[in-house]
C-alpha positions as CSV (number, residue, x, y, z in Angstrom):
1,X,10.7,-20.1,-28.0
2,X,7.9,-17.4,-27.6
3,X,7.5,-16.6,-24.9
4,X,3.1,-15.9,-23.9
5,X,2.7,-12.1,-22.5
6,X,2.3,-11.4,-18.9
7,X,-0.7,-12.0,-17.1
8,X,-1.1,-8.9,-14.8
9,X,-3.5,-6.4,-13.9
10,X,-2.8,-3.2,-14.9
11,X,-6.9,-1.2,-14.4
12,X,-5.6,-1.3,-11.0
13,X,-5.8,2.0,-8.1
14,X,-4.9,2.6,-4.7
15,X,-6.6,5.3,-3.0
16,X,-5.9,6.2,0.6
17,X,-8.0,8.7,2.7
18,X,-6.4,10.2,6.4
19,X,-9.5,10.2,8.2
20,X,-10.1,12.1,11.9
21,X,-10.0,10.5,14.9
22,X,-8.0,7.8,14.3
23,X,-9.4,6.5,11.3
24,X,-8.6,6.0,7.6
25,X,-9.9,4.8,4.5
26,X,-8.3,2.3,2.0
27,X,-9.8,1.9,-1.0
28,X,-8.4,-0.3,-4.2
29,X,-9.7,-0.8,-7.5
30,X,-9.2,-4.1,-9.3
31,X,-10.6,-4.2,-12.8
32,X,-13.3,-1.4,-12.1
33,X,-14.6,-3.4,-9.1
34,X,-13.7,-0.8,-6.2
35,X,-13.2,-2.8,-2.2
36,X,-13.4,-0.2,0.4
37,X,-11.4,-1.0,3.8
38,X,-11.8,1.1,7.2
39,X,-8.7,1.3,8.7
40,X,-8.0,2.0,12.5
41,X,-4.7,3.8,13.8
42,X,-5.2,2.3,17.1
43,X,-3.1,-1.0,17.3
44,X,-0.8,0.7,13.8
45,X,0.1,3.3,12.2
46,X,-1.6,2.3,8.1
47,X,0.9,4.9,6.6
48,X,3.7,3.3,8.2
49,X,2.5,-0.2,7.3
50,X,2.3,0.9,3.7
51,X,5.3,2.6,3.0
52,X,7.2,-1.0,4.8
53,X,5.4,-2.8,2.1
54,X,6.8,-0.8,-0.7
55,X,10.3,-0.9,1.3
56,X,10.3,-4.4,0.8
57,X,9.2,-4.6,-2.6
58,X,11.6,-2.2,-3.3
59,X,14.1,-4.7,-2.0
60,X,12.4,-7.6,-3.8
61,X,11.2,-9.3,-0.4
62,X,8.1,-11.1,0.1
63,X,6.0,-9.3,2.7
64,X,2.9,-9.3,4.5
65,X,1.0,-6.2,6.6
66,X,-1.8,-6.3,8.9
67,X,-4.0,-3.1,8.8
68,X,-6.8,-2.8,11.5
69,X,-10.3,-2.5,11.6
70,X,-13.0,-2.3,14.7
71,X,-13.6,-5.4,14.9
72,X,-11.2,-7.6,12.6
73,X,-8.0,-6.8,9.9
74,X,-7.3,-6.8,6.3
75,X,-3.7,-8.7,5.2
76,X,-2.3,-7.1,2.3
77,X,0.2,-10.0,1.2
78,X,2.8,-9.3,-1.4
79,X,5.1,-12.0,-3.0
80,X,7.5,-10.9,-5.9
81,X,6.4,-13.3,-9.0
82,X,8.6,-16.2,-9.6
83,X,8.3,-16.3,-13.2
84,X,7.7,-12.8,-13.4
85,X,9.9,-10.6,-11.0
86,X,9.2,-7.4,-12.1
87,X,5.2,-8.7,-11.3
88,X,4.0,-9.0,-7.6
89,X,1.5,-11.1,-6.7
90,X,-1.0,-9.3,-4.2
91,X,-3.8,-11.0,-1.7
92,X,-6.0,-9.3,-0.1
93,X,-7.5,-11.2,3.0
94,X,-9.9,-10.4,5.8
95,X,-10.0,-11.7,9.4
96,X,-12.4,-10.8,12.1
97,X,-9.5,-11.5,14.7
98,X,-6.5,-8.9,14.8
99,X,-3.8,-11.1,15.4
100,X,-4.6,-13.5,12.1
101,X,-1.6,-14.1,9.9
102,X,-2.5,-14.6,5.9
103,X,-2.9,-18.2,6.0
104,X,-5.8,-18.6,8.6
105,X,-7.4,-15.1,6.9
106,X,-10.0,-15.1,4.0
107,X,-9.3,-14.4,1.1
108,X,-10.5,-11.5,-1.1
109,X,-8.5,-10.5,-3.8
110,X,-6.1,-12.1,-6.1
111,X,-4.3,-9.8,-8.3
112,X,-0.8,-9.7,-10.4
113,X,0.5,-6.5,-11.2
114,X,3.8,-4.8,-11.9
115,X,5.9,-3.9,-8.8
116,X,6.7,-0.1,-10.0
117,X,2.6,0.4,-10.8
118,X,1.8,-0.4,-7.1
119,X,4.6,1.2,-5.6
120,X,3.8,4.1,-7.7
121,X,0.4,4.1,-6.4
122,X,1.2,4.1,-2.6
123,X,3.5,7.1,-2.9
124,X,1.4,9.1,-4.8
125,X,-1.4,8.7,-2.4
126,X,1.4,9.4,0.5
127,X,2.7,12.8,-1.3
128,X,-1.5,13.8,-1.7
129,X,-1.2,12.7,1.9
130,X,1.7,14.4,3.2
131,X,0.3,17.7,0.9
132,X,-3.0,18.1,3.2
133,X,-1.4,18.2,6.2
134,X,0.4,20.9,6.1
135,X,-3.0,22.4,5.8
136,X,-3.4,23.1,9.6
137,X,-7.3,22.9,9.6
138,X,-7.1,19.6,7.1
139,X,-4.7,18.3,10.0
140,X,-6.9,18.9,12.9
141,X,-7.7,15.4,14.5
142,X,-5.6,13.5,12.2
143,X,-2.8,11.4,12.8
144,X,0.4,13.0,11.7
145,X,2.7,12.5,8.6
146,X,5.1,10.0,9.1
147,X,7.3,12.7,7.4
148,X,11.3,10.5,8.0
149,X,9.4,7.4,6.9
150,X,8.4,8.7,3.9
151,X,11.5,10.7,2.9
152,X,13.6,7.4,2.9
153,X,10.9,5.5,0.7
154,X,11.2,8.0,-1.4
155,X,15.2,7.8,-1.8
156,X,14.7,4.2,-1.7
157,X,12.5,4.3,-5.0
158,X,15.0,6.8,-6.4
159,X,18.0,4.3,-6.1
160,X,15.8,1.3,-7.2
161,X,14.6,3.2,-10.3
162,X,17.3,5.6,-11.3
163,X,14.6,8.5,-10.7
164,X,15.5,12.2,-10.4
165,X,12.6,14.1,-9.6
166,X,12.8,16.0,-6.4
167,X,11.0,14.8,-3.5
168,X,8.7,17.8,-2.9
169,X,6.4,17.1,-5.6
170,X,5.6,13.8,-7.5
């Protein structure tokens, strides 16, 4: 039996921006088409909610996070593909209420791609992150690191993918 090649997305970027006073930036890019989120750091930390997502992908868990806006959230919802498991299927949904869960939210984007590319993704964007704020006048009115958070991500990934690199440097 042949078996028909995966269906998956793999033009796909995450690109995450620390902004001042409270404020951040998500922005992915799905097949050239780029959607722009404004995150808020009031009711979450986004970092924090990001690197739990790849924690539990890492651990092949379904997962959903809630990451603020003024008014309203986005839902990132991640499910490991049952066909597929090295494939997650990630939704995208917005909600002009804060405490929405994904099923009363709208959604917005509908993507399959491979687990290591999105978990790739986030950490690079958290070590570009993590680089700038050591940069005491790029961390003025920002939110800080969340420096043990991302440390056992990162030995997390290591485990999961047999990776030796140091930690310092992507």
């Amino acid at each position: 039996m042949t078996r028909s090649p995966s269906q998956h997305c793999d033009e796909f970027e995450v690109v995450y921006v620390l902004g001042q006073h409270g404020w951040s930036d998500l922005y992915l890019i799905v097949s050239k088409k780029v959607h722009a989120f404004r995150l808020t750091h009031v009711m979450c930390e986004p970092m924090e909610e990001l690197i739990g997502l790849c924690r539990s992908l890492i651990e092949r868990r379904d997962c959903w996070i809630r990451l603020h806006d003024e008014p309203g959230a986005t839902l990132v919802k991640a499910s490991i593909n049952r066909e597929q498991r090295h494939l997650v299927d990630l939704e995208v949904l917005v909600s002009e209420g804060w405490e929405t869960t994904p099923e009363a939210a709208e959604p917005l984007i509908s993507v399959t791609v491979k687990a290591t590319l999105l978990i790739d993704q986030i950490i690079y964007q958290l070590y570009k992150v993590r680089a700038l704020c050591q940069e005491n006048s790029y961390a003025r009115d920002r939110s800080g690191f969340p420096h043990r958070l991302f440390k056992d991500l990162i030995a997390s990934w290591k485990t999961a993918t047999g990776d030796s690199r140091s930690d310092t440097a992507p």
